[in-house]
N, C-alpha and C positions, 0 to 999 in steps of 0.2 A: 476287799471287804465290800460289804454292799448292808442293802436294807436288809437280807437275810440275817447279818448279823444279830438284829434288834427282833426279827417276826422270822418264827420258823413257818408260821401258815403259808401256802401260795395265794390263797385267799386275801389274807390280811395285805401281804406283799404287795396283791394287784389293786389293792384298796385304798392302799396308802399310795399308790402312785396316778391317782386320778383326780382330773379337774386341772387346772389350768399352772399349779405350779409341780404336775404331777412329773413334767419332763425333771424338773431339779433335785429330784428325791433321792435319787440315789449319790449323787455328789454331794448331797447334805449330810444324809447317815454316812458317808465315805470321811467327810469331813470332823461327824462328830466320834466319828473311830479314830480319827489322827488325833484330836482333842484329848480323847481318854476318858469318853465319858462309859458309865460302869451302864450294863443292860436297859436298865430302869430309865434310867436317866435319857439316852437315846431313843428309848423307845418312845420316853411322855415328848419329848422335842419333835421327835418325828410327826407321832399321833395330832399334836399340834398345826403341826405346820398341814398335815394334811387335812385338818377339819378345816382353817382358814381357806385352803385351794377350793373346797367343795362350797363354803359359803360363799368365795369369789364367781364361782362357778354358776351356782345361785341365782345370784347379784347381778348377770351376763356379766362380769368384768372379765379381765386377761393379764396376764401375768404383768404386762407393762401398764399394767390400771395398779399396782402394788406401791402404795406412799404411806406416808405418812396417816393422813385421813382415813385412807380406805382400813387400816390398822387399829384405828382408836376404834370408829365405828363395829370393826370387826371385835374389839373386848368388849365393846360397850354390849353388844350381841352377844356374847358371852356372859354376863354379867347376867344380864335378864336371864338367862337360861336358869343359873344358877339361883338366884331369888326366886323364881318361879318353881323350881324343884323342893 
């Protein structure tokens, strides 16, 4: 299984695999297919994880710039998005 699982786009696919925790994406979705999680579900965990790599990305950080901090920061960033919307 892979991130096809989740995104039948090649598009989306190549999308979701960019920025700096782009190398881990697919052992992620591979992971959250042993989990059991249903389409939806995988797909918003992925979509996730891959807006954070591109904000990392951003930010100039690298996957080993990934804590705690850089995390809060990263919802807090999030948060504004959504009060702003």
């Amino acid at each position: 299984m892979s991130i096809s699982a989740f995104f039948k786009s090649k598009k989306t696919v190549t999308r979701m695999c960019q920025g700096p925790l782009g190398l881990y994406m697919e052992a992620y979705a591979n992971l959250l297919v042993s989990e059991g999680h249903c389409c939806q579900s995988g797909a918003r965990n992925i979509r996730v994880a891959a807006d954070y790599s591109l904000w990392l990305a951003n930010n100039q950080q690298r996957a080993t710039d990934v804590n705690e901090d850089s995390i809060v920061e990263y919802e807090t960033f999030r948060q504004n998005i959504v009060i702003r919307s």
